[in-house]
N, C-alpha and C positions, 0 to 999 in steps of 0.2 A: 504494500500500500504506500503509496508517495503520497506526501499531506504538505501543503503550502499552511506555512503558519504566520499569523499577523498579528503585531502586538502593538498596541496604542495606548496604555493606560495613562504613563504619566507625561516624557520629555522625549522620549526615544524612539520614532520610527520604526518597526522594523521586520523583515519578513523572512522565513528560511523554509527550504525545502529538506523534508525527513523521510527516510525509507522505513517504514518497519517499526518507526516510534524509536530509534536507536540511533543511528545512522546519518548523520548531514551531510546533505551532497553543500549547502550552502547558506551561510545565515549574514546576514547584512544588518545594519544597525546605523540608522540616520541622525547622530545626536544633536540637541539641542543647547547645549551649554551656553554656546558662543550668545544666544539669544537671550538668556537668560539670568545671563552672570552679572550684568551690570543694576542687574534689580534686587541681589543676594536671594533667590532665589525661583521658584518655577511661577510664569505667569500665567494663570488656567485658560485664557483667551489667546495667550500669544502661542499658547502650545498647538491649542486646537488647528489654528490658520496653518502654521509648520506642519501638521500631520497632514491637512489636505494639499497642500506644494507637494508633501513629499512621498505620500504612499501608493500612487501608478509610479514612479520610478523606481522606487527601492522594491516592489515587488515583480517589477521587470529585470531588476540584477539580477534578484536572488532566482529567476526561475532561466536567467543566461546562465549564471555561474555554476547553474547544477549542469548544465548542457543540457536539458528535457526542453518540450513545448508546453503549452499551457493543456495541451490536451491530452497531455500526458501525468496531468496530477487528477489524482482518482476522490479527494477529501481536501476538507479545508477547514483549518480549528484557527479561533481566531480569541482573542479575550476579551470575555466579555463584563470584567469586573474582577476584584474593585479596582476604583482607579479615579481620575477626574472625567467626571460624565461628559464633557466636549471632545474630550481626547480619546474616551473611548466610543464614543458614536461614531468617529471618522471610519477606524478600522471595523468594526462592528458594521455600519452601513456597508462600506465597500465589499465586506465579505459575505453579505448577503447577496447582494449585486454580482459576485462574481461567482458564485456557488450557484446562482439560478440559470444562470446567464450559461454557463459550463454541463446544467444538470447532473452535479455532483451533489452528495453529500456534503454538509457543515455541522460544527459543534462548536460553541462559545464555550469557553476553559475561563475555570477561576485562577487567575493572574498568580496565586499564591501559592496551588495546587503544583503550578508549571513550576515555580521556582525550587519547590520540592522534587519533581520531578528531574530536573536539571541534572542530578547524579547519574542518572541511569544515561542517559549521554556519553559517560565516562566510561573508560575500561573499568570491570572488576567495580561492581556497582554494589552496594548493602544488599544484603539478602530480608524479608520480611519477616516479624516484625523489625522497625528501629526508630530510633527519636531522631526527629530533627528540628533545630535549631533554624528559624526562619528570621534571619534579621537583615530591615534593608532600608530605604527612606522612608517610610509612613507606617514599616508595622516588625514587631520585632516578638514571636508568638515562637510557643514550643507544641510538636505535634509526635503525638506516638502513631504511628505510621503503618498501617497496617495491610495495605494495598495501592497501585497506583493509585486509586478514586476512592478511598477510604482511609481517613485519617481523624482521629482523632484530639481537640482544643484542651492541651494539659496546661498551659496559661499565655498570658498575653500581657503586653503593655497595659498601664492603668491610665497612662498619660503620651508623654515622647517616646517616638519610636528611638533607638539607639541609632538609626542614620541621619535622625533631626536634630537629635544632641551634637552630633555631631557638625551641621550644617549649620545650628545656631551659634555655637563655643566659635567656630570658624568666619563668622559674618561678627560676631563682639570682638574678636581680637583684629578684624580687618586682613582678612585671606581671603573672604570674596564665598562667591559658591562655584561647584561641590566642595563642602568641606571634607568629605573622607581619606580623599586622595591626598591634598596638601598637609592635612594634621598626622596620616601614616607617614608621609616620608619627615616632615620635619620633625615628630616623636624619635625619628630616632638617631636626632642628634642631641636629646635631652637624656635629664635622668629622672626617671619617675620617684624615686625617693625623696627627689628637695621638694617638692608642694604635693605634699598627701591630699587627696579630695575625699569627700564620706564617699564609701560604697551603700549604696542603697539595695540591701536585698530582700526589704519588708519583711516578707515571713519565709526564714531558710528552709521551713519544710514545703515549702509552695512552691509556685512556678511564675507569679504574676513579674513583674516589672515594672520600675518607676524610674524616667530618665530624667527628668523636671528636673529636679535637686541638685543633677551634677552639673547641670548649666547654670543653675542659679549661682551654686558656687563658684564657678569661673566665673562669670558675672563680675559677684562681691569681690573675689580677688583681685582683678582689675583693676573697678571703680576704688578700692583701697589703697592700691600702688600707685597709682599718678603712673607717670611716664616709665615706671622702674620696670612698670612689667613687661614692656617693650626687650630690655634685655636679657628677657629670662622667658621668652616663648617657646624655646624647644623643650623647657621642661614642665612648662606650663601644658603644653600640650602631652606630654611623657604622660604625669601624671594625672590628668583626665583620659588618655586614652586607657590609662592601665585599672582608673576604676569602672569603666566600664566592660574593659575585658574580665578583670577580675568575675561581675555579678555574671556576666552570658556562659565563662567558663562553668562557673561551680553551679548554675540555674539546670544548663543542659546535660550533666554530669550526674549532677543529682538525682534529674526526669530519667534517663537511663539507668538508673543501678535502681531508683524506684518500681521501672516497670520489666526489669533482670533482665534487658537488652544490652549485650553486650556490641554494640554498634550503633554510631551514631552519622549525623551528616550534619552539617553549616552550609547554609544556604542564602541567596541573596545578597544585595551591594554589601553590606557590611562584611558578610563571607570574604571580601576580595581583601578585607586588611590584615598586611602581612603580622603584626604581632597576635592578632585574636587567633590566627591558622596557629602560628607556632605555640602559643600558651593553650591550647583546647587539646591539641597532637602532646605537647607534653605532659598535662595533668590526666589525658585519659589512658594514656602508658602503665602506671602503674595500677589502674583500677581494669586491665585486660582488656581496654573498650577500644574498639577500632575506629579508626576519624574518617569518614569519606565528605570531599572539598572537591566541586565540583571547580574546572580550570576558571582564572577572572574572567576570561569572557564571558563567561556560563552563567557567573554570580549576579555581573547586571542584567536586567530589563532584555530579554532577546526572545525573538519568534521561534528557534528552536524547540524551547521547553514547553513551549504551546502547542507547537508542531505536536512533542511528545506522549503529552496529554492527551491532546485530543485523540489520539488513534487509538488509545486503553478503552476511551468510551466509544470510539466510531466500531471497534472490532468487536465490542457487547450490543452491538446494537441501536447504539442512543444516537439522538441527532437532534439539533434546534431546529425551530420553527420559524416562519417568517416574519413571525406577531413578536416571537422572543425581543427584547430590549435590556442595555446595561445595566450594571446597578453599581452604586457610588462603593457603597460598604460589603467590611467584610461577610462572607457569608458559610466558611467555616473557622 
């Protein structure tokens, strides 16, 4: 089965062609940054107008770059939520449009499901069940995992996702947005020892999450330091990245040995920062737990894992309707 996959939720264009739900012949990703950056972050109007410029071309690469025709893809999964509802109408309409148009089959994929799904893309993929750790701009949720299309909600963010903590600490100290990428490389020319921040783990038998607090604190640090904190960023940011890795380490660590899964996965943008991969790889070493981290490109926003998705439900049978529409919020 070859399956065109479309993904429109937040800032990222993007479309890729999957064989078999495993397999990329091609996945393409139109990003939005450049548009975006000067406002410190996503504008839900300026995104929408960029997905219509840019989704006839990026899904004419991605359907060159596999070397097929258009009459040669048999399904089409595209996402249909959550996400910002202008952004996801764009690909959402389009893919009804060209699934009728083709008399193919279509399937709308929850956005979230895909990013879970993103491992199986990899060689040497988790075997069922395993926990995984979903964290990435808007949502940062732990799921015991029990099939492609069956997962179950062991906790969630109460407040900031851990990729907003991020994007907020990163637009207060004046680096602009995305903050992920510049606070992972400049963390590691600090040392996260000289400014300890609170680790917020509310309740360590739990799963929830609360990021609020650790930007509040860099906030106050800040506004307390006058100009001083200007010389001391790379450990300002050291140590805010490390208490936030600290709570997702010991959160997901915890969700696994709770539910005697010895295998776990990190998933989504946050997934792509290099010290959360190496502190999760080393604290689940000694508790027997294997780490699957799906490659950075895998981690952001990409039509692939939609591609991937979608074909677990298109091969049981399932398919959207034409009446179907997006939906803002989460929905597992």
């Amino acid at each position: 089965m070859i399956i065109l996959g479309i993904e429109t939720s937040c800032d990222e264009t993007a479309a890729s062609i999957v064989v078999e739900g495993s397999e990329i012949l091609s996945s393409m990703v139109s990003s939005q940054v450049d548009v975006h950056h000067k406002y410190g972050g996503v504008v839900p109007e300026l995104a929408s107008r960029k997905h219509i410029e840019d989704i006839v071309p990026i899904v004419k690469e991605a359907v060159s770059k596999a070397d097929i025709n258009f009459k040669q893809i048999n399904a089409l999964a595209v996402t249909q939520g959550p996400g910002l509802i202008g952004s996801l109408i764009v690909g959402f309409s389009f893919a009804k449009s060209f699934a009728y148009t083709l008399g193919i089959p279509w399937i709308g994929v929850n956005h979230l499901e895909g990013h879970i799904n993103s491992v199986f893309l990899e060689s040497n993929p988790p075997t069922f069940p395993f926990v995984s750790l979903l964290a990435s701009g808007g949502h940062t949720s732990i799921y015991y995992v029990k099939d492609h299309t069956e997962m179950e909600l062991m906790g969630q963010t109460r407040d900031d996702a851990a990729g907003e903590a991020f994007d907020k600490v990163s637009k207060a100290i004046g680096l602009g947005y995305p903050g992920g990428i510049v606070i992972d490389r400049l963390a590691k020319n600090g040392d996260p020892s000289k400014i300890v921040f609170p680790r917020s783990y509310l309740d360590k038998s739990g799963f929830d999450f609360s990021f609020s607090g650790i930007k509040t604190a860099v906030n106050r640090y800040i506004q307390t330091h006058g100009d001083e904190y200007k010389n001391q960023i790379p450990d300002i940011l050291a140590g805010f990245q490390e208490s936030v890795v600290d709570v997702l380490s010991y959160k997901v660590l915890n969700a696994a040995m709770k539910r005697g899964c010895d295998q776990i996965s990190l998933v989504g943008g946050v997934a792509a920062n290099s010290r959360l991969r190496e502190r999760v790889i080393k604290d689940a070493g000694p508790k027997g737990i294997k780490v699957h981290i799906p490659s950075v490109d895998l981690c952001g926003d990409n039509a692939a894992m939609i591609a991937a998705t979608g074909y677990h439900y298109l091969k049981n049978g399932k398919s959207s309707d034409i009446s179907d529409d997006v939906y803002s919020r989460i929905k597992i």
